[in-house]
C-alpha positions, 0 to 999 in steps of 0.5 A: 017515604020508604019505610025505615026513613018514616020510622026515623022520623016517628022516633025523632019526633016521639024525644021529649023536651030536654031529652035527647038520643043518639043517631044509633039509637034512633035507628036502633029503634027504628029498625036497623042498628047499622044505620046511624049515619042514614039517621044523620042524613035524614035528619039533614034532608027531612028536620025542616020539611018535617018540623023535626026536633033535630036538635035532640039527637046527638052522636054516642058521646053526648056531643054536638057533631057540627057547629052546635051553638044552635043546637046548644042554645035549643037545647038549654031552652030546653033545660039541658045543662051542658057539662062544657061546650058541646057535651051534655052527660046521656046518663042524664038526658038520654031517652 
């Protein structure tokens, strides 16, 4: 694994229960702030391989990206509480 995409993978799995993060700023954190776009297809190629809480990581509004009734439903597992479908509030659950 080249380096960026290990420190993508640390920073995912260091989101606690009922927190999440945006894909900037996992790649922020990861070293390299333009790449939030490589984060989502990390997250896509790598979350089942590496047992990854891909379901805490959010675009910049708050909002689920795809379809994300299972995101949603993990997340509320969790104890997040969406403000509508699809959007939670970061002031709230963001890391």
């Amino acid at each position: 694994m080249i380096p960026f995409t290990q420190e993508v993978v640390d920073v995912i799995r260091s989101i606690p229960a009922g927190r999440v993060m945006t894909y900037g700023q996992v790649a922020r954190l990861a070293g390299n702030p333009r790449a939030a776009r490589q984060v989502a297809r990390i997250l896509h190629n790598l979350s089942r391989t590496e047992h990854l809480p891909w379901h805490r990581v959010l675009n910049a509004k708050g909002e689920i990206s795809l379809d994300g009734d299972e995101q949603q439903l993990a997340l509320e597992a969790e104890g997040v509480v969406f403000e509508r479908p699809g959007k939670l509030s970061l002031s709230r659950y963001q890391v």
